[in-house]
C-alpha positions as CSV (number, residue, x, y, z in Angstrom):
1,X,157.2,-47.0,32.7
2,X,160.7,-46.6,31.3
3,X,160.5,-43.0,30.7
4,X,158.8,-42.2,33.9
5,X,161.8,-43.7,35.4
6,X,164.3,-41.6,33.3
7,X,162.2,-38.3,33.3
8,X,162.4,-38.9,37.0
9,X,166.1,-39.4,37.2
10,X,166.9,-36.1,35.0
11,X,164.6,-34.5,37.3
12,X,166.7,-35.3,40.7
13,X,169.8,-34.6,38.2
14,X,169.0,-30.7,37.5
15,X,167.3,-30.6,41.4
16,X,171.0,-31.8,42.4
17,X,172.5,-29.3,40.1
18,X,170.6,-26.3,40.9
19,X,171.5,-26.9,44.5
20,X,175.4,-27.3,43.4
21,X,175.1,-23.8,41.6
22,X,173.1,-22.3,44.2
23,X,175.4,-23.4,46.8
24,X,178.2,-21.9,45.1
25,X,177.1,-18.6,44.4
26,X,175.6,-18.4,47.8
27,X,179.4,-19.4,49.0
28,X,180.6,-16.3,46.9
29,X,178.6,-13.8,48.0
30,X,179.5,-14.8,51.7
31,X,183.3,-14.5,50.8
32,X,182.9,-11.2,48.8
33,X,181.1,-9.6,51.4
34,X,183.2,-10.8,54.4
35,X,186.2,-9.9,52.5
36,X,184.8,-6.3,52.2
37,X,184.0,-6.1,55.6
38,X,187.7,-7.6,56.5
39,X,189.4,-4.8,54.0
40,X,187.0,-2.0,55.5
41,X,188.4,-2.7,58.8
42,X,191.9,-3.3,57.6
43,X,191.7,0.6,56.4
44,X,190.4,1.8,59.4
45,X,193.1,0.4,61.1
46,X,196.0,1.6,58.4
47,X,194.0,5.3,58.7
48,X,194.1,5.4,62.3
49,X,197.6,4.2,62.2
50,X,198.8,6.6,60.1
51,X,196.9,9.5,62.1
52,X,199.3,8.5,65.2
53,X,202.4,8.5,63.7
54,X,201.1,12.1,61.6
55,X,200.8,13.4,65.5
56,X,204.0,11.9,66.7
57,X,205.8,13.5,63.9
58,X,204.0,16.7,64.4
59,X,205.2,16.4,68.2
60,X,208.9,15.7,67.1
61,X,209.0,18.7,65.5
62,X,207.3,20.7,68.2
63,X,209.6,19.4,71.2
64,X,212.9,20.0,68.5
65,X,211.9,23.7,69.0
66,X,211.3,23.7,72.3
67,X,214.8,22.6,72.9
68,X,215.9,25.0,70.5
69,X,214.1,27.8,72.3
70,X,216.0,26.4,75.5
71,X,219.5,26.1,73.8
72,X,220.0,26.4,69.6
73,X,223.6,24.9,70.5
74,X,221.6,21.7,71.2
75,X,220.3,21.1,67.9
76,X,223.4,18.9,66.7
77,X,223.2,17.2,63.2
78,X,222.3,13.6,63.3
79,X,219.8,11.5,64.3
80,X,218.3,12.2,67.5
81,X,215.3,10.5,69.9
82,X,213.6,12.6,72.3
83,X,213.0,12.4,75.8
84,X,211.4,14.2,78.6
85,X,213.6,15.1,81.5
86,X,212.2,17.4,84.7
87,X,209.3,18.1,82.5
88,X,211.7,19.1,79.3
89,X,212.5,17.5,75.9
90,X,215.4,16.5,75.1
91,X,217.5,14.5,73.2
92,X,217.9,10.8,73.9
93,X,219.8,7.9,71.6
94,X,218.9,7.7,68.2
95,X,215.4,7.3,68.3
96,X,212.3,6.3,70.5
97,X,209.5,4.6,70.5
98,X,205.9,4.7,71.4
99,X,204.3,1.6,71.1
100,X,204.3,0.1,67.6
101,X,206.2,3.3,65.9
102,X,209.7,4.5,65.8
103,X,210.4,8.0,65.9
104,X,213.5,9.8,64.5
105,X,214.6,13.5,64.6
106,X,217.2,14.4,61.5
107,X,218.9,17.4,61.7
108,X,221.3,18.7,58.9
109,X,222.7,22.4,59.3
110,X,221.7,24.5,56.5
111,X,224.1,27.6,57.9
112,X,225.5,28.7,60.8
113,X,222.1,30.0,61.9
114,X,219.3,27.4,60.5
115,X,218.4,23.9,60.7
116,X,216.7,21.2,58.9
117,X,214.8,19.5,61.0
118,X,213.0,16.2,59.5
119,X,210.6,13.9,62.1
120,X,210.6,10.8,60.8
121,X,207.6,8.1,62.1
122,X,207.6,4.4,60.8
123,X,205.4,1.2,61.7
124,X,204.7,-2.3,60.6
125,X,201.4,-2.7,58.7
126,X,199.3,-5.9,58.3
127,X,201.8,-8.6,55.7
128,X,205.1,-6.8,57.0
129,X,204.4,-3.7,54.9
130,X,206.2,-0.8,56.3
131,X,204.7,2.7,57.1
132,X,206.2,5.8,57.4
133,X,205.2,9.4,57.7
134,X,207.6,13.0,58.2
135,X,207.3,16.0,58.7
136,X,210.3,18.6,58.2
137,X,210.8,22.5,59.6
138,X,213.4,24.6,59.2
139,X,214.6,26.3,62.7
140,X,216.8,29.7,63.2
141,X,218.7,30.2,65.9
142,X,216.3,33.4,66.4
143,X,218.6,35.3,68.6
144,X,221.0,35.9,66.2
145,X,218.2,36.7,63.6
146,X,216.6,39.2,64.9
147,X,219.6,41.4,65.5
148,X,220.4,40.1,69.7
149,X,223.7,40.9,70.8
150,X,224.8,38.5,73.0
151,X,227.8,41.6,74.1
152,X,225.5,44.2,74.5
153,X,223.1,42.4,76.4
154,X,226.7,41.0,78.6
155,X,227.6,44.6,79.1
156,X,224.3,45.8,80.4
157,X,224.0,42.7,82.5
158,X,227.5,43.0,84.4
159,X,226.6,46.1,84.9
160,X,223.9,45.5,87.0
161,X,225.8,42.8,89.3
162,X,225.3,39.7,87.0
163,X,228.0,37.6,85.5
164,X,227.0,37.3,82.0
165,X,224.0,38.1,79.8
166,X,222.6,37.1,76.6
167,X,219.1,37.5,74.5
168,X,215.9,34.8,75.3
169,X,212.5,34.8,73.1
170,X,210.4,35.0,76.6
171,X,211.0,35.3,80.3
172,X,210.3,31.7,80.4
173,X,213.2,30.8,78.3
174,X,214.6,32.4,80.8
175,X,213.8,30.6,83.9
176,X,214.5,27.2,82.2
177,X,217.9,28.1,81.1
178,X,218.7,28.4,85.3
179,X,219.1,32.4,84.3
180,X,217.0,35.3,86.0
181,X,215.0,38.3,83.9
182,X,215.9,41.5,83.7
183,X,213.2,43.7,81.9
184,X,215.9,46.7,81.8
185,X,217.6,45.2,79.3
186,X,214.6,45.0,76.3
187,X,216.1,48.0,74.4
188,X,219.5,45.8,73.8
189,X,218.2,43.0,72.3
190,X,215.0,44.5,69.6
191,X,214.8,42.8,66.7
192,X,212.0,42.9,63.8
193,X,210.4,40.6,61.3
194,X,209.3,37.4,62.4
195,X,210.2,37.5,65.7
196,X,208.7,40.9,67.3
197,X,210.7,43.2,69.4
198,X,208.4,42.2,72.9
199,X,209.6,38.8,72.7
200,X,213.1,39.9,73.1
201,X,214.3,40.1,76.3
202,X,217.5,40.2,78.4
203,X,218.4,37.6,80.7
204,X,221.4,37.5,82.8
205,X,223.3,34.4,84.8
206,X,223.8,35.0,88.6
């Protein structure tokens, strides 16, 4: 009767102890998989993160030409933001942001006729990790490059009425520089190599 009584209590010991165990590797598996599931998010999150601030960058770099195809005498060395102004970029502080990132245009003059132009994006991550992404180009002052002369294309233009004159990659440039186009005055400002000859083209201030 004794040993019934004993068998039984070792019994409900190892029942008691199997449940322990099971309940604890049960317990595991719940954490291991929720913390996959939390990480999987996390690095959708970081990935789509870092996607924005890739375009942002990529945008910096794209609006530092625009306002050099307006004006290379704009692209000053420092640290710029950017702003849009009448439906142009421009400069603005020394940075800007969009939401969670920070956006920062570096320029450093390589010569008289090229810049360095570095678009810098950072973030905060999840635990106060920082991001960052950049992009850098190198811009030319173009008119110079492909052999414009601002005094011929001056020449030509008083000649014809207008005050002054100098070389623009596109009629457009034209028209957002306040300045009107003259197609007369192609021949004067041809240049080759990168920039082709078409693109050339003489505008002149009234």
């Amino acid at each position: 009767m004794l040993k019934e009584r004993f068998y039984m209590i070792r019994r409900s010991g190892f029942t008691l102890v199997e449940v322990v165990v099971a309940s604890a590797v049960f317990l595991i598996i719940v954490a291991a998989f929720g913390g996959a599931v939390i990480y999987s998010q996390g690095g959708m999150t970081r990935a789509g993160e870092r996607g924005r601030a890739s375009f942002l960058a990529l945008e910096g770099i794209e609006a530092t030409r625009a306002i050099r195809d307006a004006s290379f005498a704009a692209l000053t060395d420092g640290q710029h933001g950017l702003a849009v102004s009448g439906g142009r970029w421009s400069f603005s502080d020394t940075s800007d942001v969009t939401g969670i990132f920070t956006r920062q245009i570096g320029i450093t003059s390589l010569d008289a006729n090229r810049k360095r132009v570095a678009a810098t994006v950072s973030w905060t991550q999840p635990q106060q990790r920082q991001g960052s992404v950049e992009l850098v180009s190198v811009l030319a002052n173009w008119t110079t490059l492909t052999g414009g002369s601002g005094g011929t294309c001056a020449s030509i233009c008083q000649g014809m009425g207008y005050l002054n004159g100098t070389c623009r990659q596109n009629p457009s440039s034209c028209v957002q520089n306040g300045e009107t186009h003259e197609s007369s005055g192609d021949q004067f400002c041809k240049g080759s190599g990168r920039i082709q000859s078409t693109n050339n083209t003489c505008c002149c201030q009234p």
